[in-house]
C-alpha positions as semicolon CSV with decimal commas, in nm:
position;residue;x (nm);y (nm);z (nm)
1;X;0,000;0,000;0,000
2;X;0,285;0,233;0,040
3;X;0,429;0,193;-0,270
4;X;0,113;0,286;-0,420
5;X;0,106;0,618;-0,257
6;X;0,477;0,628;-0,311
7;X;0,394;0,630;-0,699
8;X;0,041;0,833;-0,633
9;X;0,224;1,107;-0,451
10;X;0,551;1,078;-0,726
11;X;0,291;1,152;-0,963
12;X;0,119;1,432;-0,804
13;X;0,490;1,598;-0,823
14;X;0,515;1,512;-1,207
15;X;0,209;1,666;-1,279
16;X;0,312;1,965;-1,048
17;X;0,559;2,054;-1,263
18;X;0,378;2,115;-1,608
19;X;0,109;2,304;-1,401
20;X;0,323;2,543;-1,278
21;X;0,531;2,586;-1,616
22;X;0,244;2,602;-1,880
23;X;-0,011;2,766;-1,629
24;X;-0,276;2,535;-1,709
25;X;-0,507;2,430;-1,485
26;X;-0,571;2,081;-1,640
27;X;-0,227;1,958;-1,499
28;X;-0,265;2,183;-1,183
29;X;-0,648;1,969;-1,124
30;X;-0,447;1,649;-1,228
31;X;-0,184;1,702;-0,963
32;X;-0,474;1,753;-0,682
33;X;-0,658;1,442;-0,831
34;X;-0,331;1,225;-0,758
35;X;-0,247;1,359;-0,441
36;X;-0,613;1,338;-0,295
37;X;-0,603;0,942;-0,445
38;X;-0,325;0,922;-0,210
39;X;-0,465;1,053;0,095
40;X;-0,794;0,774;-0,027
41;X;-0,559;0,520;-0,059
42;X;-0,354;0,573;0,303
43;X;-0,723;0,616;0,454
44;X;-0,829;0,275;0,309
45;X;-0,514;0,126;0,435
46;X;-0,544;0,223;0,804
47;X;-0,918;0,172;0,811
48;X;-0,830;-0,216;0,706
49;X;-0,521;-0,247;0,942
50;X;-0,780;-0,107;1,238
51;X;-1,077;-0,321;1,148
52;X;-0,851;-0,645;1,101
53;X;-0,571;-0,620;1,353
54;X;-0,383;-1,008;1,166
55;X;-0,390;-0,768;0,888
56;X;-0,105;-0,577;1,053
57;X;0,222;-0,782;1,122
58;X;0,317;-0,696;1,538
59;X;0,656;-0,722;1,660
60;X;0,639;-1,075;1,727
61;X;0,598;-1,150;1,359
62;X;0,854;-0,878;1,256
63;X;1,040;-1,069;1,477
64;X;1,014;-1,419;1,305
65;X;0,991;-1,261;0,997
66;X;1,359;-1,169;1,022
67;X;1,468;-1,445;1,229
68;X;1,542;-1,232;1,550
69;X;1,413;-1,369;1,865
70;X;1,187;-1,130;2,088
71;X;1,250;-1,159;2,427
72;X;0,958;-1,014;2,706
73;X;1,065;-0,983;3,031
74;X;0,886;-1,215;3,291
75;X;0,767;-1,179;3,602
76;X;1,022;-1,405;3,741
77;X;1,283;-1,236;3,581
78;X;1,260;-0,948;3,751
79;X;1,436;-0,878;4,107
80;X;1,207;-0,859;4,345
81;X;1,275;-0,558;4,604
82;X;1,024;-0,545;4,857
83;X;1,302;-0,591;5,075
84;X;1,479;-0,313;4,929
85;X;1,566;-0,083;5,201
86;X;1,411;0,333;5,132
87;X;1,633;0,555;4,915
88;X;1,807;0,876;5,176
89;X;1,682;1,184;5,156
90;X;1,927;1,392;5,076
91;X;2,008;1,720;5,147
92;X;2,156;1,945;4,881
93;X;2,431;2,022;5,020
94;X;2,528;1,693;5,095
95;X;2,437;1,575;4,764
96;X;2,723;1,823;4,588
97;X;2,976;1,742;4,854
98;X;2,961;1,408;4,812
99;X;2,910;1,404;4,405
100;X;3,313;1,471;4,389
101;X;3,411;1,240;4,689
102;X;3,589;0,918;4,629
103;X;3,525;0,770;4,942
104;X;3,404;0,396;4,887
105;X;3,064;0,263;4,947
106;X;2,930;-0,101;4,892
107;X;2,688;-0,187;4,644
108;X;2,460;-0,530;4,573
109;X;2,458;-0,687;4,231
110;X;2,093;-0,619;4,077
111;X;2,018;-0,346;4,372
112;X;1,975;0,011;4,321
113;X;2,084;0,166;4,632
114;X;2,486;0,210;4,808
115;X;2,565;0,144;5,167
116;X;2,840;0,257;5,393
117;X;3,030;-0,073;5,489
118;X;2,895;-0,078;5,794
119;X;2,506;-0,088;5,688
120;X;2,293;-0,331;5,918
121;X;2,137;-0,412;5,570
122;X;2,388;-0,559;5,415
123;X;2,421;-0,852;5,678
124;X;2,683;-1,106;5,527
125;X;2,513;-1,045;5,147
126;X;2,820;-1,002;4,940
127;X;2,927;-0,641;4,824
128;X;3,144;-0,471;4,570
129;X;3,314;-0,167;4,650
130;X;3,254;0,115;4,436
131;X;3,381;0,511;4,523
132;X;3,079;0,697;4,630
133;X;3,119;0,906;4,306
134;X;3,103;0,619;4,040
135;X;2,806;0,481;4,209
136;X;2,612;0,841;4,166
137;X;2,731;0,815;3,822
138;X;2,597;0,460;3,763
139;X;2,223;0,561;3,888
140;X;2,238;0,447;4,261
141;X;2,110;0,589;4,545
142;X;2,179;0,609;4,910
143;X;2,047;0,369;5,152
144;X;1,772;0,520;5,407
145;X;1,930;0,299;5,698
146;X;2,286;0,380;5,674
147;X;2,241;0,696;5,521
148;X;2,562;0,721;5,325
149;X;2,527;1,055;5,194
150;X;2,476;1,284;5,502
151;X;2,814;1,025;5,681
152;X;3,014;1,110;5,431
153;X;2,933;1,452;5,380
154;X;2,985;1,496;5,776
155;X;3,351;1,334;5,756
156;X;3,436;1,556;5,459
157;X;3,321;1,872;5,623
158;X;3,499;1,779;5,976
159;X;3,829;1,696;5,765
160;X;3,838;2,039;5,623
161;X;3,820;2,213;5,923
């Protein structure tokens, strides 16, 4: 159906062209009638594709189609968090001290939030040790329990002075 309008919309151009150069309004109606045929034709097409959804291929059969294998996330396959302890609240100020601190947190595989070492959440899960920075960097947040953010912050500040 596309290449029909394709052509239908090629030829509207064609006939464009003679309209505008001769002045004649023969090749100027011409040029409306293909374009308008067109605009039928696209019409008809999504009409058909709406009323008959096989009539449109999905993704799925895009997918076979090209031999690719589609691949929908299950329920299982997702982590489950509703252990997941609550993200800190940070303060702003905090926030920019620590954003250029290297100081190393802890992270869990799969887990969104970072931990001081000493978090009661962690509990003998095992950790990787990322500075506080990188871990900002890669999307996680500070742990409400241990509250990473506001520590650090506090040991930077009482360094400097």
């Amino acid at each position: 159906m596309l290449y029909i309008v394709l052509l239908l919309v090629l030829a509207a151009l064609g006939l464009l062209v003679p309209a505008l150069t001769t002045s004649s309004t023969v090749w100027a109606w011409s040029s409306v009638g293909a374009s308008t045929a067109a605009a039928v034709v696209l019409v008809a097409d999504w009409w058909l594709r709406r009323r008959d959804p096989a009539a449109s291929p999905t993704v799925d059969q895009h997918a076979v189609a090209d031999d690719q294998r589609v691949v929908t996330p299950s329920v299982a396959d997702t982590p489950v968090s509703s252990d997941e302890p609550p993200e800190e609240d940070t303060d702003a100020g905090d926030l920019l001290t620590v954003a250029d601190l290297a100081d190393e947190v802890r992270v869990l595989d799969e887990r969104p939030r970072y931990h001081l070492a000493a978090c009661s959440w962690l509990a003998g899960r095992p950790t990787l040790g990322l500075p506080v920075q990188e871990a900002r960097q890669l999307g996680f947040t500070p742990c409400g329990h241990c509250r990473p953010d506001s520590t650090l912050a506090s040991r930077h500040r009482a360094s400097q002075t």
